[in-house]
RODO-2510 file (C-alpha; in nm, 4 decimals, decimal comma):
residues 450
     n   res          X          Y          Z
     1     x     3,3084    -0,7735    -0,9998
     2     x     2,9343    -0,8004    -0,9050
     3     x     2,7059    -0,7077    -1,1979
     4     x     2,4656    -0,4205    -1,1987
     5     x     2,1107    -0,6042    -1,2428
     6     x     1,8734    -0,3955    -1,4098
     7     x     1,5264    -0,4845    -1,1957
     8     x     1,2498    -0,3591    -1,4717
     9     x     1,0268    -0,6679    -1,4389
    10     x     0,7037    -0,5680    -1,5743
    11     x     0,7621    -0,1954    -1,6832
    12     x     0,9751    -0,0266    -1,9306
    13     x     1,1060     0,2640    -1,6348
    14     x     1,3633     0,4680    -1,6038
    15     x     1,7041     0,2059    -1,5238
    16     x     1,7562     0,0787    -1,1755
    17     x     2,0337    -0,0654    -1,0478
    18     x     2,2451    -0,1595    -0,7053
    19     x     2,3362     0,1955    -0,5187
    20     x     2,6421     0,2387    -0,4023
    21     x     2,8577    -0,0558    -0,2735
    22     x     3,0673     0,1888    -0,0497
    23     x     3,0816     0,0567     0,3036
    24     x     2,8229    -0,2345     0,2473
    25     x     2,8440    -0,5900     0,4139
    26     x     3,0593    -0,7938     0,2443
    27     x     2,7963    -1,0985     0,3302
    28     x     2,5010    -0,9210     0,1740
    29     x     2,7073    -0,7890    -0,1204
    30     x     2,8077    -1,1761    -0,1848
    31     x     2,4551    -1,2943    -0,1328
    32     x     2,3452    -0,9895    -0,3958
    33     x     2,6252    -1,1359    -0,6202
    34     x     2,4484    -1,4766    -0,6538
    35     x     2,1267    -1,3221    -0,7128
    36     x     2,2332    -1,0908    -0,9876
    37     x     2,4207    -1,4321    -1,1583
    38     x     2,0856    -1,6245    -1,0828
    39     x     1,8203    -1,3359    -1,2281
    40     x     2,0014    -1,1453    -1,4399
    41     x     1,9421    -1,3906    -1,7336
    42     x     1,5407    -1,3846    -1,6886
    43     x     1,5221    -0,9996    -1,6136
    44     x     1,7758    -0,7770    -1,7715
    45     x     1,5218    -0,7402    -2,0828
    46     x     1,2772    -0,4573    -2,0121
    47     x     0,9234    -0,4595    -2,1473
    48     x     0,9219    -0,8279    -2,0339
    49     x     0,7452    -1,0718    -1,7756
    50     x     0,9655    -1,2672    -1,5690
    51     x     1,0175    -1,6030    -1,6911
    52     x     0,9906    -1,7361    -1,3361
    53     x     0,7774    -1,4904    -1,1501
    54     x     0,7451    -1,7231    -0,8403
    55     x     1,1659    -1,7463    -0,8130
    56     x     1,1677    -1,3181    -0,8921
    57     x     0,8891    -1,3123    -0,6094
    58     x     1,1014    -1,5287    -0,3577
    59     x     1,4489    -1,3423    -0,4281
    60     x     1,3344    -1,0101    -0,3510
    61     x     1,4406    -0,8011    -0,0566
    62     x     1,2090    -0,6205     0,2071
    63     x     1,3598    -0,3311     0,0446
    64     x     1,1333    -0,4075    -0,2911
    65     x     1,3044    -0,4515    -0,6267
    66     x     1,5832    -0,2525    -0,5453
    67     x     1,7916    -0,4049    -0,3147
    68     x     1,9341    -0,2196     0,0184
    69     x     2,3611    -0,2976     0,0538
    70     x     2,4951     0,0034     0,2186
    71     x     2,3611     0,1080     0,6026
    72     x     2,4278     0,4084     0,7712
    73     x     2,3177     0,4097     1,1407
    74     x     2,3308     0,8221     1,1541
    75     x     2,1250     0,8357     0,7572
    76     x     1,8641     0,5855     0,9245
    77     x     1,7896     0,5668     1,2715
    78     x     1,4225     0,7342     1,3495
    79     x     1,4477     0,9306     1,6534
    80     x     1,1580     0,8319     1,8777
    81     x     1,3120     1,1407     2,1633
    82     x     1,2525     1,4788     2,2036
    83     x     0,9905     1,6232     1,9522
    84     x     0,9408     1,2621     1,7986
    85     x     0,9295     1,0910     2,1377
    86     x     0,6074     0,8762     2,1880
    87     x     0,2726     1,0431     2,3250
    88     x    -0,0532     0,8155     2,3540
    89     x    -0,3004     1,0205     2,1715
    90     x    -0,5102     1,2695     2,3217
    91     x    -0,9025     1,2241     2,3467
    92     x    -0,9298     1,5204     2,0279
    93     x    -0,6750     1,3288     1,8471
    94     x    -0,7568     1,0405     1,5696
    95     x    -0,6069     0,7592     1,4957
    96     x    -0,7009     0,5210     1,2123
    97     x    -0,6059     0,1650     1,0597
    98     x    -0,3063     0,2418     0,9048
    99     x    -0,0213     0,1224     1,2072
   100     x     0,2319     0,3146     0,9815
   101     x     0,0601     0,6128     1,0037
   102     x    -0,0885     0,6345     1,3591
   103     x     0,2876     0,5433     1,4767
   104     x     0,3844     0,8327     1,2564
   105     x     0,1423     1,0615     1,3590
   106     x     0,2157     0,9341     1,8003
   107     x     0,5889     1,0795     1,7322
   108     x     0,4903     1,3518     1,6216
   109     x     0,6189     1,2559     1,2110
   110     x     0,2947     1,3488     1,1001
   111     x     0,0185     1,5941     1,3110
   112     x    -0,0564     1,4471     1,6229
   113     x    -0,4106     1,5689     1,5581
   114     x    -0,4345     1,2998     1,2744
   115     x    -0,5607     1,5291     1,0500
   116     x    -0,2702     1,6207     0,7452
   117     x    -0,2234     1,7663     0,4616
   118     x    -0,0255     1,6911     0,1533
   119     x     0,2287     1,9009     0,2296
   120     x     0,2614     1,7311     0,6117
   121     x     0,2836     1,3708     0,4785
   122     x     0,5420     1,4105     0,2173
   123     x     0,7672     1,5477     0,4883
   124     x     0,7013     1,2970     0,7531
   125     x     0,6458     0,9689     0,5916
   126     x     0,9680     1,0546     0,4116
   127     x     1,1320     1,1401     0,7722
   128     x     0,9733     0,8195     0,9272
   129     x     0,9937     0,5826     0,7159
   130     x     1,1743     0,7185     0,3528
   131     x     0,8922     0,6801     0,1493
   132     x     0,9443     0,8488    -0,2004
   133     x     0,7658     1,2194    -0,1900
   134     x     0,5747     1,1298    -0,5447
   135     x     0,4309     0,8251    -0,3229
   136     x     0,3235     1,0307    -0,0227
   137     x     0,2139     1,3208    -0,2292
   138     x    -0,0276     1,0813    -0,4361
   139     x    -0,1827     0,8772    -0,1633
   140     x    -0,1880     1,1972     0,0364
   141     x    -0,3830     1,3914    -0,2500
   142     x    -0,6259     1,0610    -0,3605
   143     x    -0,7407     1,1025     0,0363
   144     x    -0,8070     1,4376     0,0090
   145     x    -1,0196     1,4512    -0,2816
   146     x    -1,2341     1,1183    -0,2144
   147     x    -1,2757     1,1036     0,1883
   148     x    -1,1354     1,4774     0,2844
   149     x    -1,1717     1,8470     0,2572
   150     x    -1,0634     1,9868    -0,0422
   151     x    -1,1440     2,3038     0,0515
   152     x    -0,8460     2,3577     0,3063
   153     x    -0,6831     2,0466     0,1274
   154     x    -0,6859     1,8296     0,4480
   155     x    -0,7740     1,4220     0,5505
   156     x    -0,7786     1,2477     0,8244
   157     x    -0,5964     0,9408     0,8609
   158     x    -0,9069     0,7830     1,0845
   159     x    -1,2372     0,8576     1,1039
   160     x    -1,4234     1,2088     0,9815
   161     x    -1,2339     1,5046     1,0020
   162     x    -1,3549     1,7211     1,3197
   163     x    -1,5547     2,0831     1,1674
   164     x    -1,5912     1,9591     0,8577
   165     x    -1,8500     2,2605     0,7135
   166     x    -1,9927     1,9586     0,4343
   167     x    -1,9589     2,2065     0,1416
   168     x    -2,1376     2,0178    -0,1102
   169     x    -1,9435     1,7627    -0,3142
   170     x    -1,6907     1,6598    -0,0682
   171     x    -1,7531     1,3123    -0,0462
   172     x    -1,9531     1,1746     0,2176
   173     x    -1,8252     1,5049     0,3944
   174     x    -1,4672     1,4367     0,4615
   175     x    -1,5075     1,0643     0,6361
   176     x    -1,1527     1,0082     0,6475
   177     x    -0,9908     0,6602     0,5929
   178     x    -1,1345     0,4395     0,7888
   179     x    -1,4720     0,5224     0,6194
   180     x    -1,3517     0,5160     0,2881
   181     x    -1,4808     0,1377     0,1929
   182     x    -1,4605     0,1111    -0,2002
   183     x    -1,2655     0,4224    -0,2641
   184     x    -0,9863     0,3654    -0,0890
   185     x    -0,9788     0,0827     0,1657
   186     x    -1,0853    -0,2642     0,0297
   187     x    -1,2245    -0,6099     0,1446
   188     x    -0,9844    -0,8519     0,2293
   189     x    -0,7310    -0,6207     0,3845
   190     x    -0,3945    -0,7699     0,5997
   191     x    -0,5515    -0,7169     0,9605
   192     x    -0,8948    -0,5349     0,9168
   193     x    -1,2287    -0,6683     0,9208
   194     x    -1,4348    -0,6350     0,5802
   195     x    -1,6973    -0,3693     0,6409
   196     x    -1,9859    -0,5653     0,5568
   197     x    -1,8995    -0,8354     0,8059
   198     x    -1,8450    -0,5683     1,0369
   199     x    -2,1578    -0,3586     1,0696
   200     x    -1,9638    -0,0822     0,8560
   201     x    -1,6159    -0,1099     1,0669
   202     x    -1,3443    -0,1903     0,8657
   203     x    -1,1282     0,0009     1,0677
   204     x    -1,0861    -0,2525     1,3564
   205     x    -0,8605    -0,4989     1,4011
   206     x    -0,9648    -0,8887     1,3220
   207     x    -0,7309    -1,0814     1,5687
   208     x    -0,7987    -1,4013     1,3772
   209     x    -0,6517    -1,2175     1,0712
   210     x    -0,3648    -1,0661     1,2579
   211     x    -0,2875    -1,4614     1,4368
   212     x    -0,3007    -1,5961     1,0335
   213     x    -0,0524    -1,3474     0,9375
   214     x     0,1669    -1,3759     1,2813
   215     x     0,1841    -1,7422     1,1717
   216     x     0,3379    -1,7281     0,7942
   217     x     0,6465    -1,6054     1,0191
   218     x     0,8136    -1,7866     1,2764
   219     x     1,0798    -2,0348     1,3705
   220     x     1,3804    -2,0173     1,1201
   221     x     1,5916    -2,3020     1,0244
   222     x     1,7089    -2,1882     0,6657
   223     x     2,0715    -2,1486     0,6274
   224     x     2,1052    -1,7939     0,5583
   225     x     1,8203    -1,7096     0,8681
   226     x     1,5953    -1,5300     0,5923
   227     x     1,3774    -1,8659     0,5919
   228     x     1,1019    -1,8062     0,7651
   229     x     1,0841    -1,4264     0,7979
   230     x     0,8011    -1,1924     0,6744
   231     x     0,8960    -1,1701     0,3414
   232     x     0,7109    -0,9818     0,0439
   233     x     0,6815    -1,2740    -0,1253
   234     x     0,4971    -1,4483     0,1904
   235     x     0,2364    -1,1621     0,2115
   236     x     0,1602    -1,2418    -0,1862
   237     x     0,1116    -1,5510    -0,0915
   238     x    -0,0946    -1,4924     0,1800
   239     x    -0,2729    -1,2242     0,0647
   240     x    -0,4313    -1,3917    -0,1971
   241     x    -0,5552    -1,6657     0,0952
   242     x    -0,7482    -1,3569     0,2594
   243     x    -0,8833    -1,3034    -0,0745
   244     x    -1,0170    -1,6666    -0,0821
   245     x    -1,1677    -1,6199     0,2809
   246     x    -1,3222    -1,3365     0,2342
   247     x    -1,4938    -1,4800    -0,0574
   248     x    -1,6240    -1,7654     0,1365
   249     x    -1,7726    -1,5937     0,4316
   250     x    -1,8823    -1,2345     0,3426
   251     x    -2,1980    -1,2087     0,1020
   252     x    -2,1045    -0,8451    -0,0192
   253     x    -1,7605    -0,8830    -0,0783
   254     x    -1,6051    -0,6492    -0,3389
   255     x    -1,2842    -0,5901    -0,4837
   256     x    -1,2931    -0,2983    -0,7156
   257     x    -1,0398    -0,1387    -0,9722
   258     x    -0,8425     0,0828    -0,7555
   259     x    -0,8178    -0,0485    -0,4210
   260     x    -0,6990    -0,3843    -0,6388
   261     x    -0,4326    -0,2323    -0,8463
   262     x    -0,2959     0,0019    -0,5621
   263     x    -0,4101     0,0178    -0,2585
   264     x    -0,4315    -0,3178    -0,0970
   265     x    -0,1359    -0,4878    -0,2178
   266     x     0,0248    -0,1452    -0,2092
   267     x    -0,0549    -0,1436     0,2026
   268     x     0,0579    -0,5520     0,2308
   269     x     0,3904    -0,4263     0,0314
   270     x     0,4287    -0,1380     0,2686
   271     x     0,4140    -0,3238     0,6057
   272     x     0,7455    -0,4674     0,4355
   273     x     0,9405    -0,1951     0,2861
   274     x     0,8375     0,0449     0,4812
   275     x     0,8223    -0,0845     0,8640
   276     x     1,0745    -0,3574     0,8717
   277     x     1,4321    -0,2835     1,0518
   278     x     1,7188    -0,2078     0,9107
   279     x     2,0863    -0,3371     1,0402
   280     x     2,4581    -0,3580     0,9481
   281     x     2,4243    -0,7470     0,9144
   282     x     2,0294    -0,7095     0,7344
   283     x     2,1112    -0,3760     0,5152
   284     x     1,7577    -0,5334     0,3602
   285     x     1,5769    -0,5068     0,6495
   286     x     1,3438    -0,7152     0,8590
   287     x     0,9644    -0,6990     1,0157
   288     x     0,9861    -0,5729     1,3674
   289     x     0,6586    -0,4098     1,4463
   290     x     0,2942    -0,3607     1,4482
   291     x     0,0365    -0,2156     1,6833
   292     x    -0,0050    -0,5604     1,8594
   293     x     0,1464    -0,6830     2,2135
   294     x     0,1686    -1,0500     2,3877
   295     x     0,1678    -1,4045     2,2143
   296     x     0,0190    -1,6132     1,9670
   297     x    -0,3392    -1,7223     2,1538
   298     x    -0,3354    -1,3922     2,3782
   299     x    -0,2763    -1,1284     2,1509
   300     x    -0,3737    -0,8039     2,2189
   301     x    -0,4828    -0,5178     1,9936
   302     x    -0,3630    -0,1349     2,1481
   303     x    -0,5662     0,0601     1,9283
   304     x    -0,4086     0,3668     1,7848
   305     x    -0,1489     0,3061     2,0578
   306     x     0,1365     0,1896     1,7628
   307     x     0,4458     0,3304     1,8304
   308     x     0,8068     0,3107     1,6488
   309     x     1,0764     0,1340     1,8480
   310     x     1,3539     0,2793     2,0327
   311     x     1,7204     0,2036     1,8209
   312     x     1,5080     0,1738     1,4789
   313     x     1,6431     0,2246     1,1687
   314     x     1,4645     0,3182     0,8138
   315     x     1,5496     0,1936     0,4820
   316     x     1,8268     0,4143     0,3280
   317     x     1,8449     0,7792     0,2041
   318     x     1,9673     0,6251    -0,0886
   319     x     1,6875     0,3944    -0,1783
   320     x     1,3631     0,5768    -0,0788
   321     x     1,0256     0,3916    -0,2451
   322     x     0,9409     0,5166    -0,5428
   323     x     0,6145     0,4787    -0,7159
   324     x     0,7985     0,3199    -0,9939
   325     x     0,8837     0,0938    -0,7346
   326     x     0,5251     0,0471    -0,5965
   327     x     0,3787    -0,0367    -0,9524
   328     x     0,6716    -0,3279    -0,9988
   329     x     0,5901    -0,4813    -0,6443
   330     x     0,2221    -0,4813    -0,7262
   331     x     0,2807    -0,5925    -1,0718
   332     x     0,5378    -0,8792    -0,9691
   333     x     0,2735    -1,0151    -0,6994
   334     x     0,0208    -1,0314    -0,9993
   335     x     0,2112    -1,2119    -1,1952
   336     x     0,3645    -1,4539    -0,9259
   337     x    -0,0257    -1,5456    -0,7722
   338     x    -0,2533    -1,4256    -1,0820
   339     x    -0,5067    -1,5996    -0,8639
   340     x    -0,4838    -1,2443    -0,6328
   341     x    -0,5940    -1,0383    -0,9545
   342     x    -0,9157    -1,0111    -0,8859
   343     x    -1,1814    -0,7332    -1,0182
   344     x    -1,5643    -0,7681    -0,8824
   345     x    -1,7513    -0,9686    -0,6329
   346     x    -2,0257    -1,1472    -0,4797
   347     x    -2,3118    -1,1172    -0,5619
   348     x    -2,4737    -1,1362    -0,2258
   349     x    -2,4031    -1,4632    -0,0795
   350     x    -2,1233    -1,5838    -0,0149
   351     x    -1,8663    -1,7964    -0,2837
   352     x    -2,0678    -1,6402    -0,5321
   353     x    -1,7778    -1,4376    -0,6732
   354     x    -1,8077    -1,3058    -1,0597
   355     x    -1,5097    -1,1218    -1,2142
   356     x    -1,5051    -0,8220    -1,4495
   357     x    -1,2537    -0,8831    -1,7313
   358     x    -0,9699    -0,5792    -1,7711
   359     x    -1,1413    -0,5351    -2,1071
   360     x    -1,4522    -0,4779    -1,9963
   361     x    -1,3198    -0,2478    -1,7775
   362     x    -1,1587    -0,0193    -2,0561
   363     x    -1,3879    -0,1212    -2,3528
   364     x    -1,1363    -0,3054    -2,4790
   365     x    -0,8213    -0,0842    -2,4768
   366     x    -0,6320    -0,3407    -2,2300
   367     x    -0,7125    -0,7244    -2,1936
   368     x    -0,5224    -0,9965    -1,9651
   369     x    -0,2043    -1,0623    -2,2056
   370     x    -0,1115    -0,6767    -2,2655
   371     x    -0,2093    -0,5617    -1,8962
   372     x     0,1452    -0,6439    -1,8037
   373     x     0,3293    -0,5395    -2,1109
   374     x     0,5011    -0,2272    -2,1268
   375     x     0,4064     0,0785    -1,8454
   376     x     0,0430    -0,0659    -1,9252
   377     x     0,0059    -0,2216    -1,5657
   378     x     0,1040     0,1797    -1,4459
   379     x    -0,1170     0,3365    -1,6845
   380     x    -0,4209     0,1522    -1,6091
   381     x    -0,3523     0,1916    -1,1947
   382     x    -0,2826     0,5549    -1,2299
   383     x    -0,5673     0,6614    -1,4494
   384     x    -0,8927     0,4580    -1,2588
   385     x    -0,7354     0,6442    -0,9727
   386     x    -0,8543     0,9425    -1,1976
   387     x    -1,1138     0,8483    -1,3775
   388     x    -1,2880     0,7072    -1,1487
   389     x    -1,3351     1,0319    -0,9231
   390     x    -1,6737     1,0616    -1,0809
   391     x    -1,7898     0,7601    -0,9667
   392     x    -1,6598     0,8094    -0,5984
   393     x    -1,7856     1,1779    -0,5492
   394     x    -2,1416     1,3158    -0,5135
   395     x    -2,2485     1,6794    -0,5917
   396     x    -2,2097     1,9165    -0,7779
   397     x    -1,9748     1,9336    -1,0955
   398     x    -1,7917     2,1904    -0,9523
   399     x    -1,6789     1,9675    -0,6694
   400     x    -1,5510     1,7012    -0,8896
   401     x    -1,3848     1,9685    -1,1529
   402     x    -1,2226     2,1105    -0,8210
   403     x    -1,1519     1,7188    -0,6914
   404     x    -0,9996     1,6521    -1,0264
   405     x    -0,7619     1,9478    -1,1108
   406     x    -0,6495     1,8992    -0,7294
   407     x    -0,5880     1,5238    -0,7793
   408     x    -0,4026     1,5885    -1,1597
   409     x    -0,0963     1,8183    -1,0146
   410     x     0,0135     1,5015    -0,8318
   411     x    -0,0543     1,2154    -1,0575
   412     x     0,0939     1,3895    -1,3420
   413     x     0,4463     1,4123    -1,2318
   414     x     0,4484     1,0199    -1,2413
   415     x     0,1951     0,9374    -1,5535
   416     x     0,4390     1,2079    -1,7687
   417     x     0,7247     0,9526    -1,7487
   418     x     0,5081     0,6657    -1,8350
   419     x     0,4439     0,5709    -2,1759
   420     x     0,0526     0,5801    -2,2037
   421     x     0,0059     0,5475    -2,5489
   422     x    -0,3468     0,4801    -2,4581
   423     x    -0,5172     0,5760    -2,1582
   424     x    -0,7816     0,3432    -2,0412
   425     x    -1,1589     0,4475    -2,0624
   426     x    -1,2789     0,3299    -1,7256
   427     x    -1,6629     0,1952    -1,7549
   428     x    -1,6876     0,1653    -1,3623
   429     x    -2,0921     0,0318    -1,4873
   430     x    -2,0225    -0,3090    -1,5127
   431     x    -1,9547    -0,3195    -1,1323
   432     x    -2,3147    -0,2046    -1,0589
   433     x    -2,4226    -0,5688    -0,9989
   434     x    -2,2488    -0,5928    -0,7036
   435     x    -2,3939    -0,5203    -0,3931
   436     x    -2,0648    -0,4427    -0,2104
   437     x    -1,9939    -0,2399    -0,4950
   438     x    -2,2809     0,0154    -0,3166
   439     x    -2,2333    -0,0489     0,0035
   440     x    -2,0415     0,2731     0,2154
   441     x    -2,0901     0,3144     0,5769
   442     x    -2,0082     0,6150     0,7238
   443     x    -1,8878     0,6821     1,0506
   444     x    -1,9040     0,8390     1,4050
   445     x    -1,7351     1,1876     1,4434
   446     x    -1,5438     1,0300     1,7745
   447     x    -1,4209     0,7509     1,5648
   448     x    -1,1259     0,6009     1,6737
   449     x    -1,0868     0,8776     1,9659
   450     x    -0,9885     0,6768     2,3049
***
């Protein structure tokens, strides 16, 4: 009988096992049987680290650290007819970096407008591509109090939201994503240029980036044809190679707090979990698109054109992404490549990088031994994302009282079944030294409008 294998790596959650074996592949359930006899040795004791990160890191699914076995074709095919059938977007309409969400938003998933509220992307990323509500909801409320309008609780998954009336204290006037450098987007992202290095634009697509990660893929010899696939593990790898670029060529480069413990490994996780194709014979799934067309050496970039395929199927109902989830796959990639854990910058020239120590960070409440003990690697994410509102917005206090309350109704469900004995005193001051740390471009209002 195959063993249940309890995958709490890093945090002390809420059990997760297998879901149900009831019409899965025999081959994956076999391969699944191996694993659990391999791992379950090193990770059935919660509150742990793995004692071999780098084999946890390999062994994982594109389904994240719960593993997909069943498939349903009528629980996960994404209809791309009728109301969710493909539409190039209109000249009004936005489109932004994310290829997960301008595909969403040109079926129709989420507004075709590109501007959404909270309410709007629970529903459709969960429709699209099963993402857990709590994840959606966060992400979703994080854009609308840093780069959107809080007001009518609305943000734009591109550039600044059209009619914005800049009440005072909305930051930088609701810029949207792809102007939100340092508060949400970071340097040293999977496919976009650094803003810096891009006269502001981080936004756009870097075909040299794209052609690096194209190439971690490729031809597969391995005996069970998961070889050479795009692989979580593979993006941790690589991701921390961008890191190491980015270091070496851009002057201001900046890696701060939040975008390091969530965002951007969050977003290279995602282009796994979320956007790879399900099948009978790959329950798991496996990369099959992104907003790119033609071959290595004559790519081509269809901005805001990214579209889901026809006959494309989601990860199960049963296994949506939690944030639980999230925290573990960020956590894991940590502790695989702590070479990718990274906090500060340059100082402005390039391969001048200084790092700001966790403790510094939170005057000494977490340091680099406990930072991955316990729901400490969770409670530290989860409150910068907080505390450091004050440091993101401008205005009045009333904005960032209004920013904050809005923000706490959707980090709360998830921090309340975390054990934060104690919450982390964020001194975002030590990053002042940084001159990427200051640097925020804003935008066009007809950005990323054909």
């Amino acid at each position: 009988m195959m063993r249940v294998l309890i995958l709490a790596v890093v945090l002390p959650i809420p059990v997760l096992g297998f879901p149900s074996m009831k019409n899965a592949n025999p081959e994956v359930l076999e391969r699944a049987a191996k694993l659990a006899d391999r791992t379950t040795a090193q990770y059935v004791q919660r509150q742990s680290v793995p004692t071999d990160p780098l084999g946890f890191s390999a062994a994982e699914t594109n389904c994240g650290p719960t593993p997909c076995l069943t498939f349903g074709e009528a629980d996960q095919l994404v209809s791309t007819t009728g109301d969710h059938a493909y539409a190039s977007p209109a000249v009004d309409e936005i489109r932004g970096p994310c290829p997960g969400l301008n595909a969403a938003a040109n079926h129709g998933y989420l507004p075709r407008s590109g501007i959404v509220s909270v309410e709007e992307a629970i529903l459709g990323l969960g429709a699209a591509y099963n993402l857990a509500p709590e994840v959606s909801a966060l992400l979703a409320a994080y854009a609308v109090a840093v780069d959107g309008n809080i007001i009518e609780g609305l943000w734009s998954i591109g550039g600044p939201l059209p009619g914005d009336p800049g009440v005072p204290g909305l930051i930088r006037n609701g810029q949207g994503i792809s102007y939100s450098h340092n508060n949400f987007e970071g340097d040293s992202s999977i496919a976009r240029f650094d803003a810096y290095t891009n006269n502001g634009d981080a936004h756009s697509l870097d075909i040299s980036k794209f052609e690096a990660v194209y190439a971690i893929g490729g031809n597969d010899t391995s005996e069970d044809g998961f070889g050479q696939r795009y692989t979580l593990d593979l993006f941790r790898q690589h991701r921390e190679q961008v890191q190491n670029d980015a270091i070496a060529s851009n002057p201001y480069f900046f890696t701060g707090a939040f975008s390091t413990l969530f965002v951007v490994p969050g977003a290279y996780g995602f282009v796994i979990t979320l956007m790879s194709n399900h099948t009978a014979e790959v329950p798991s799934g496996y990369l099959s698109f992104f907003g790119i067309s033609g071959a290595p050496g004559s790519f081509v970039w269809n901005k805001g054109q990214e579209r889901i395929p026809d006959n494309w199927y989601r990860r199960p109902s049963t296994n949506q992404y939690t944030a639980v989830e999230v925290a573990i796959d960020v956590a894991t990639g940590y502790v695989a490549y702590p070479g990718s854990l990274k906090i500060g910058g340059n100082t402005g020239t390039p391969n001048s990088f200084v790092g700001v120590s966790v403790e510094n960070l939170t005057s000494g409440v977490y340091n680099a031994e406990t930072l991955f003990e316990g729901d400490n690697f969770a409670c530290f994410a989860f409150n910068v994302a907080e505390q450091g509102l004050p440091d993101f917005l401008q205005g009045a206090g009333s904005a960032l009282n209004n920013a904050t309350a809005f923000l706490q109704q959707y980090l709360s469900p998830i921090t309340s079944e975390l054990n934060c004995s104690q919450l982390a005193q964020y001194d975002a001051g030590v990053l002042n030294s940084f001159p990427g740390y200051h640097y925020s471009p804003t935008g066009p209002d007809n950005s990323y409008k054909k």
